[in-house]
C-alpha positions as CSV (number, residue, x, y, z in Angstrom):
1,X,24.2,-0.3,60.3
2,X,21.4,-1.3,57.7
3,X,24.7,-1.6,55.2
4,X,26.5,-3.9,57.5
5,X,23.0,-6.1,58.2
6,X,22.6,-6.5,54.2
7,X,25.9,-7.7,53.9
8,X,25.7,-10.1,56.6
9,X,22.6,-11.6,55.1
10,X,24.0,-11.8,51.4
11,X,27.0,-13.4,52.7
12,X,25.6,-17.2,53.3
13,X,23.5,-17.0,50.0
14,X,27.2,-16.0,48.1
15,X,28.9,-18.8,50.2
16,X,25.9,-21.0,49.3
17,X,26.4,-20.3,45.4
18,X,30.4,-21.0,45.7
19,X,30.1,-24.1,47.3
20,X,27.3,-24.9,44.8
21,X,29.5,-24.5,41.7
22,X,32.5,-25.6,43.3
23,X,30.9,-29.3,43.6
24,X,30.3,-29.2,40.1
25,X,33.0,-32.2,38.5
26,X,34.7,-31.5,35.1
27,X,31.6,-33.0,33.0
28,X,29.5,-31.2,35.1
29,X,31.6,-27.9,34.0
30,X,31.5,-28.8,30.4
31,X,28.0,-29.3,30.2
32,X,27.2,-25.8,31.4
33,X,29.7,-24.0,29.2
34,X,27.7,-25.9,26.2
35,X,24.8,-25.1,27.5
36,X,25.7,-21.3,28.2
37,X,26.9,-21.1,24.4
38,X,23.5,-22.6,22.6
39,X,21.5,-20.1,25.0
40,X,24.1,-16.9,24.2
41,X,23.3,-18.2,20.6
42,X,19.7,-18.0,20.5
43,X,20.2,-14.6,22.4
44,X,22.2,-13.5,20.0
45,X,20.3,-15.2,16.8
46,X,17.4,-12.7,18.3
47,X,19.4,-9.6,18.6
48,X,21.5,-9.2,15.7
49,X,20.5,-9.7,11.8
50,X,21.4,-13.0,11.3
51,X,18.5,-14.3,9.7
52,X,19.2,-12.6,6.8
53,X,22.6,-14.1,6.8
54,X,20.6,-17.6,7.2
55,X,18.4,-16.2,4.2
56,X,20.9,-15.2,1.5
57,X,21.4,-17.7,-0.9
58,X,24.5,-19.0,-2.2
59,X,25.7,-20.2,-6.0
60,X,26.5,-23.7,-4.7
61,X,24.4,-26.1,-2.5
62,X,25.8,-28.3,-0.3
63,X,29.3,-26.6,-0.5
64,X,31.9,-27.6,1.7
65,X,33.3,-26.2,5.1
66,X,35.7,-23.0,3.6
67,X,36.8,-19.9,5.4
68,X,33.3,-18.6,3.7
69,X,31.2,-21.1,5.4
70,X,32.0,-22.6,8.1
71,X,29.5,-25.0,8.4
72,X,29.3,-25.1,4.7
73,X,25.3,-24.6,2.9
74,X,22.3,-26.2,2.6
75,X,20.2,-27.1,-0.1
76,X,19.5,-23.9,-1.1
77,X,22.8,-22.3,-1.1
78,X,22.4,-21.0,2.4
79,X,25.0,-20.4,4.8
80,X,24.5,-23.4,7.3
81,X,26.8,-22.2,10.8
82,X,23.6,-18.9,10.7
83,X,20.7,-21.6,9.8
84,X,21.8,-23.4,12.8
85,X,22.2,-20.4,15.1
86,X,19.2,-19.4,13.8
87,X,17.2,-22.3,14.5
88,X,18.6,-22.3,18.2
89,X,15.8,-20.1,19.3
90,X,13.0,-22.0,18.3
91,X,15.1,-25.3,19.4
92,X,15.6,-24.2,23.1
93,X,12.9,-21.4,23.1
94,X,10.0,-24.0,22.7
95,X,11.5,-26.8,23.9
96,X,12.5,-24.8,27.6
97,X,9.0,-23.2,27.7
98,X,7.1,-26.3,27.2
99,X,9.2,-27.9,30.0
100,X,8.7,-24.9,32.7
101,X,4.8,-25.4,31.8
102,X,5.2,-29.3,31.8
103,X,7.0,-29.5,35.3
104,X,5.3,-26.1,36.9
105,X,1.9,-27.4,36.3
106,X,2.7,-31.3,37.3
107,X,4.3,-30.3,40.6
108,X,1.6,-28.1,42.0
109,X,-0.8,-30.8,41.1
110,X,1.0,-33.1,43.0
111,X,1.4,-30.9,45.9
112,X,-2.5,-30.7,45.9
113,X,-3.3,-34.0,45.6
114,X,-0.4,-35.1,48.1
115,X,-2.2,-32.6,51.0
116,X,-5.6,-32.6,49.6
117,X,-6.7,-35.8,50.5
118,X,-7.8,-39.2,49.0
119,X,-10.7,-38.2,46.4
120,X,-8.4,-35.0,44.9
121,X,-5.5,-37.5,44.7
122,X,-7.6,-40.1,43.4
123,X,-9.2,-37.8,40.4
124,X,-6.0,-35.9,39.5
125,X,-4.0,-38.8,39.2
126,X,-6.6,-41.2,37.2
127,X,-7.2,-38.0,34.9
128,X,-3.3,-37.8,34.1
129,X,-3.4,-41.7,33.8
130,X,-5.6,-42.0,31.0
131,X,-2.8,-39.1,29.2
132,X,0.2,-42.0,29.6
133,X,-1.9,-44.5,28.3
134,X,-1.6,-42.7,24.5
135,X,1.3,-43.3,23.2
136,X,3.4,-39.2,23.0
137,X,4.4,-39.0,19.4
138,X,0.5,-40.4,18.3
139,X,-1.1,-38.0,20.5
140,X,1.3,-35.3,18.6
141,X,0.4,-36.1,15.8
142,X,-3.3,-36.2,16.7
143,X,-2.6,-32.7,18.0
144,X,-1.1,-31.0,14.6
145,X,-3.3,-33.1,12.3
146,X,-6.8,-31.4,14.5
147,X,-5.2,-28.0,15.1
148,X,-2.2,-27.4,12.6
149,X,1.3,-26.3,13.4
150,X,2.5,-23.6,15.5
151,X,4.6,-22.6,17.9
152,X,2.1,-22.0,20.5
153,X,0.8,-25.5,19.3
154,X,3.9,-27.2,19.6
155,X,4.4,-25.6,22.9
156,X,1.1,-26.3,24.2
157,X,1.1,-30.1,22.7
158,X,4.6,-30.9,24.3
159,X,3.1,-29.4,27.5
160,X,0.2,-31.7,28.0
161,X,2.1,-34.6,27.7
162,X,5.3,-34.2,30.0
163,X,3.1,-33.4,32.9
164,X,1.7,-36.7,33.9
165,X,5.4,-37.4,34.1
166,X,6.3,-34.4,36.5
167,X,3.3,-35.1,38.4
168,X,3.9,-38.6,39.2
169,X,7.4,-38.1,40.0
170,X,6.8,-34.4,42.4
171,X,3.5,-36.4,43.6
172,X,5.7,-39.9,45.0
173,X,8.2,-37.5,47.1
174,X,5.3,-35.0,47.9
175,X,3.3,-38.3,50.0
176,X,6.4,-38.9,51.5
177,X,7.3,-36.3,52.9
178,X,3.6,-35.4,53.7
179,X,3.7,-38.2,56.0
180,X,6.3,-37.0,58.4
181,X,6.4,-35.3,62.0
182,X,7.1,-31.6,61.1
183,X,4.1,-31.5,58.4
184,X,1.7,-33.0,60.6
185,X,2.7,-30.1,63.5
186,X,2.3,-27.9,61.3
187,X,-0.9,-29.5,60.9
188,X,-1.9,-29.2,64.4
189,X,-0.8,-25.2,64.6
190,X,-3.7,-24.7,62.1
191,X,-1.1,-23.9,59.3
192,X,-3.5,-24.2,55.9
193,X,-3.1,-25.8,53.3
194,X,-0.9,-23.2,50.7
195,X,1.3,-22.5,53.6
196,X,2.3,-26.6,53.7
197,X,2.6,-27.0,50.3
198,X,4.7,-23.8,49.5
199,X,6.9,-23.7,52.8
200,X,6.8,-27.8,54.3
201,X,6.9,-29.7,51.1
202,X,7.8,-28.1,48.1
203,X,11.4,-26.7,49.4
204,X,12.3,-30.3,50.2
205,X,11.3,-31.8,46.4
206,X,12.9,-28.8,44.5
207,X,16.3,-30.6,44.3
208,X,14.9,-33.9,42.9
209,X,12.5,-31.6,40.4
210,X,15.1,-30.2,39.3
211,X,17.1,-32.9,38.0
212,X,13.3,-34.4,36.6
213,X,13.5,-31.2,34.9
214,X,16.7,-31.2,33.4
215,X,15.4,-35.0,32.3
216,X,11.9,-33.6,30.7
217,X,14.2,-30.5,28.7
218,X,15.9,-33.5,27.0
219,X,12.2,-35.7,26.0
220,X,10.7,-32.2,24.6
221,X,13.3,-31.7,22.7
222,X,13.6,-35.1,21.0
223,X,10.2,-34.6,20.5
224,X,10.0,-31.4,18.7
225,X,13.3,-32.9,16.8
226,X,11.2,-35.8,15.4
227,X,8.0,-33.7,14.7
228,X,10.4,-31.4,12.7
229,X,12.0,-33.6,10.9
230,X,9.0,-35.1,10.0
231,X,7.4,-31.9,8.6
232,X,5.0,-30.8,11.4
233,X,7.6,-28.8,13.4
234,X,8.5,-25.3,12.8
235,X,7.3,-24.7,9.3
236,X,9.1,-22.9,7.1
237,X,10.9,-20.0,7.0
238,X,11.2,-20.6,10.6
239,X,13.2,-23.0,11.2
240,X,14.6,-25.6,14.0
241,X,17.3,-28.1,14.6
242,X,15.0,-31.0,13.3
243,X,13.4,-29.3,10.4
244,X,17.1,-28.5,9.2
245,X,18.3,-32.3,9.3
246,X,14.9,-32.9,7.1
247,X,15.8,-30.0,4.4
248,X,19.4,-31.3,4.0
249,X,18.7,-35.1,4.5
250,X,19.7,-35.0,0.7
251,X,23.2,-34.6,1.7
252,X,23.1,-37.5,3.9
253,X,24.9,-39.7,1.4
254,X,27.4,-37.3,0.7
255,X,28.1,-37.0,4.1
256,X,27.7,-33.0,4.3
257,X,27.5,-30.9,6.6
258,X,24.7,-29.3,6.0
259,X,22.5,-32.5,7.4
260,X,25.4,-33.3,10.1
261,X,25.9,-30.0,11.8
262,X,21.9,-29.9,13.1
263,X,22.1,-33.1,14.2
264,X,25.1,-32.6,16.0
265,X,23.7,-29.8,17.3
266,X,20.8,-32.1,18.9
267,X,23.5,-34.4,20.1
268,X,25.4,-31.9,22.5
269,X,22.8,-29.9,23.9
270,X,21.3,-33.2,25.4
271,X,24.5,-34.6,26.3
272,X,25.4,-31.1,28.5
273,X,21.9,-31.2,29.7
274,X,22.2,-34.6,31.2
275,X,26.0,-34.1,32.3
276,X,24.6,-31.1,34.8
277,X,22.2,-33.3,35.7
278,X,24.5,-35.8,36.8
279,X,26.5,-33.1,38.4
280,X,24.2,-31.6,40.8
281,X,25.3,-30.9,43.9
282,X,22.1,-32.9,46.0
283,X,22.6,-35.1,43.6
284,X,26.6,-35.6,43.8
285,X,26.1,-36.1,47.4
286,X,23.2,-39.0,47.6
287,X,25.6,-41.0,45.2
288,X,29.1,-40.2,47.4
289,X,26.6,-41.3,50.5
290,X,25.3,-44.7,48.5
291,X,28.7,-45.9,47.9
């Protein structure tokens, strides 16, 4: 009997899942499947011994694609298909825990300033305002010049300044929604305030957050990309996508692709990231209902 409950209730959440993917469009497909193969790479970068493949030098720098080297080799003779693998972890790794920070901490600061009242909502949101008003990439920079470069620098640095953009997003459909009939019962059954904010509000932004998400993934990791290449990424021997184009950026005339393969690597993971964005299912449905 308990077998025959479970399956019952699992049932609707695999239906749910099926109809979910199946709304995903072609682009929407290709997207993940990129995105599935950077993150199996970093996995995989991680679990194997590949960074000693990316560390073992080569006779010739900048050699061309051959059955040896697929990607060719860098400046230093290095095989350039593991340096890019390689430098998957730190690209995704940083970029995807700074944006999980980023959006976590914005949306549950919008939740309490959208039920807390006007002098929370008026504090939290002039605090955050006075973040946007310094430009990202300056207050970067003001970041590594005070405190150096590190990961959990970089990680901390791109945090701080995504969330006054999660928050202001989570905190306009948060008052919203606040506003209407089944909050305010919920109101008047003496249901506090954790209990509206985790079970009223936040299970009818989570679509929209998601796609702001997807959105923020794609600004972090431009933004590590341009602090790498600039020299005050992922210092060496670590290495990124960013601080690979800056290495190789020798090449650039000689159009090798040791300085082209990073960069295209930067290219595709934010093209897929924004073509599953577009392909949500919430999403796919709003703009079907627009038109």
């Amino acid at each position: 009997m308990q077998s025959t409950s479970s399956q019952l209730a699992t049932a609707p959440t695999r239906n749910r899942w099926r109809s979910w993917l199946a709304s995903f469009g072609v682009s929407g497909w290709i997207g993940l499947l990129i995105l599935l193969f950077w993150l199996a790479a970093a996995l995989w970068s991680q679990l194997s011994g590949l960074r000693a493949a990316a560390d073992a030098g080569n006779v010739q720098i900048f050699g061309p694609i051959s059955q040896a080297h697929w990607l060719g080799t860098d400046y230093l003779g290095r095989d350039m298909l593991a340096r890019v693998i390689d430098g998957t972890a730190y690209t995704l790794g940083v970029a995807l825990i700074a944006t999980l920070l980023a959006s976590g901490t914005g949306t549950v600061l919008a939740l309490l300033a959208a039920v807390s009242g006007r002098w929370t909502d008026t504090l939290v949101s002039r605090a955050l305002d006075t973040l946007t008003s310094i430009p990202s990439k300056m207050f970067a920079l003001i970041m590594v010049a005070g405190f150096g470069s590190s990961v959990p620098m970089l990680v901390a640095t791109a945090t701080v300044i995504y969330i006054p953009g999660a928050y202001r997003i989570a905190r306009s459909l948060a008052v919203n929604i606040n506003a209407l009939d089944y909050v305010t019962v919920a109101r008047a059954r003496g249901e506090g305030t954790l209990y509206i904010m985790l079970r009223e509000i936040l299970p009818n932004i989570i679509g929209p957050m998601l796609a702001d998400l997807g959105l923020r993934f794609v600004y972090i990791v431009l933004l590590l990309a341009g602090l790498s290449f600039l020299g005050l990424g992922v210092q060496p021997p670590a290495a990124d996508w960013g601080s690979l184009v800056r290495e190789n950026i020798g090449a650039l005339a000689g159009a090798s692709p040791a300085v082209i393969a990073p960069a295209l690597a930067i290219a595709s993971l934010t093209i897929a990231v924004n073509l599953v964005i577009d392909n949500l299912p919430g999403r796919a449905r709003r703009e079907r209902g627009a038109k």
